[in-house]
Structure formats: C-alpha cells, structure tokens
C-alpha positions in Angstrom: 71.9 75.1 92.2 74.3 78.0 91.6 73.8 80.9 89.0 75.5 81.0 85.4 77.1 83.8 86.9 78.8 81.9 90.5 79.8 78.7 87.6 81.8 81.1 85.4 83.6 83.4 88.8 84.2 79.9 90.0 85.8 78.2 86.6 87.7 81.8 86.3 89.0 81.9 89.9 90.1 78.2 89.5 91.8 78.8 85.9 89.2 76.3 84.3 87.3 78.7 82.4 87.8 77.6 78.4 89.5 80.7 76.7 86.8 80.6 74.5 84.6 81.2 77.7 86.4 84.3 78.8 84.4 86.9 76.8 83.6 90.4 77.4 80.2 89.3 78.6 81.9 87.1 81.4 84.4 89.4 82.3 81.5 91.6 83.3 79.6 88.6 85.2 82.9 88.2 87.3 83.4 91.9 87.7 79.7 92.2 88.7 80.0 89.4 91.3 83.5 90.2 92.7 82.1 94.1 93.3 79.0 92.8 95.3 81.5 90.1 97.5 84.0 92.7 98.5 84.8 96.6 98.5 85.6 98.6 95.5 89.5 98.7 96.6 89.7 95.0 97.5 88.0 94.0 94.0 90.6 95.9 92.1 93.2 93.9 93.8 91.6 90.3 93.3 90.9 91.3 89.4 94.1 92.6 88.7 95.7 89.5 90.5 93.3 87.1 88.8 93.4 88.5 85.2 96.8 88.1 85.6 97.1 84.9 86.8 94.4 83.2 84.6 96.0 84.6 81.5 99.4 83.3 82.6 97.9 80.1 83.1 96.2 80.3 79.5 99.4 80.6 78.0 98.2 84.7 77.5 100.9 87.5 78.0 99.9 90.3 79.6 101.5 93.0 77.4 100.9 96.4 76.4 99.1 95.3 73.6 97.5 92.3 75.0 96.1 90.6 78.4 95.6 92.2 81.4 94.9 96.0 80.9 94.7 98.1 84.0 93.0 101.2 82.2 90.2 99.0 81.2 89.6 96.9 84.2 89.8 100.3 86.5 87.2 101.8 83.8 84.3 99.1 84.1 84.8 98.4 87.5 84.2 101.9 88.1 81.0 101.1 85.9 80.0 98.7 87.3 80.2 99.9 90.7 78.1 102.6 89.5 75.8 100.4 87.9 75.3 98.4 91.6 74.4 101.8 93.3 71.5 102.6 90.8 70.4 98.9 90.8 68.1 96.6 92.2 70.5 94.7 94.3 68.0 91.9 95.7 67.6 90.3 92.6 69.4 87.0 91.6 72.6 87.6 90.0 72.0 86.7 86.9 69.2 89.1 86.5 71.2 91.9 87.6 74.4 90.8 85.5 71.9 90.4 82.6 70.8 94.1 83.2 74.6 94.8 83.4 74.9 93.5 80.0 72.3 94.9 78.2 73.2 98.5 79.3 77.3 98.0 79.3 78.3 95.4 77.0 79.5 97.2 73.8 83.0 96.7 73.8 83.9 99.7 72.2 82.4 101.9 75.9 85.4 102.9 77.1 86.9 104.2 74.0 84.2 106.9 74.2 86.0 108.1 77.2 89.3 107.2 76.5 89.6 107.7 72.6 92.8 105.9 70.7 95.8 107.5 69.8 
C-alpha cells in the first residue's frame, strides 16, 4: 500500500490532485518526496515545471501575485533540504513529512526571512 505522502506526489504529478487538496501541507509532502528521489538542482527543475503545469491545468495563473512563486519554492526547498540532512532519513515517509510539518508548516516562515514590502 503506498504512503499518504506517494498518493498526493502522484495525484499532483498527474494533475488530479483537487485544488482543495493542494495546501501548504501537501506542497511540503511533494517537496519532501521529490528532494529524497532526485538532487537538490534536478528537484528545483521538476517543481518549478510541475507547479507550473498543475496550476495551468487548474485553471490557476501563475502571476506575480498569484501561482507559481519562485522565491518561495527556492526558500523551502532549501528547507527542506536542510531538514533531510538533520533527519532520520530511514523512517517511512509519512513520519518524516509529518516531522516536516510540525517544525515547518507556518505559512507565514519565509516572510521572517524575506519580510513584505
């Protein structure tokens, strides 16, 4: 049986994922998931591609002021990237993306580093 985690990269990859689905908690779980299946560089590629693509699917334009942000994805896949070198990497996804979660999933984190206006 696959993780909660491999259900939503999948429905996300395949542009299935309800909108309603596509939170900040998943975007982590697919982030997360995407940064332990390929290399830092590669990742940002996919994401930026697949953002992209599954808002333009959802009927979501990817403006300044909404969609795909590069800033922001750049800033928590840094994060989480950091987050996989201090973690316990053998545990099932789910626990780790959990643990992801718990210690990243304030919205409002990058705008302590990069403040509006």
């Amino acid at each position: 049986m696959s993780s909660l985690t491999d259900r939503l990269v999948e429905a996300f990859i395949s542009c299935t994922l309800p909108k309603s689905e596509w939170t900040h908690h998943t975007h982590l779980r697919v982030g997360l998931w995407h940064l332990l299946h390929y290399p830092q560089d590669e990742s940002v590629t996919i994401l930026r591609q697949s953002i992209k693509k599954y808002n333009f699917v959802g009927g979501i334009e990817n403006t300044e002021s909404q969609g795909y942000h590069e800033t922001i994805t750049l800033f928590y896949i840094w994060l989480i990237n950091k987050f996989i070198q201090q973690a316990d990497c053998s545990q099932p996804i789910d626990l780790l993306a959990d643990e992801l979660i718990n210690r990243y999933g304030d919205k409002s984190l990058p705008f302590r580093y990069y403040p509006l206006g």
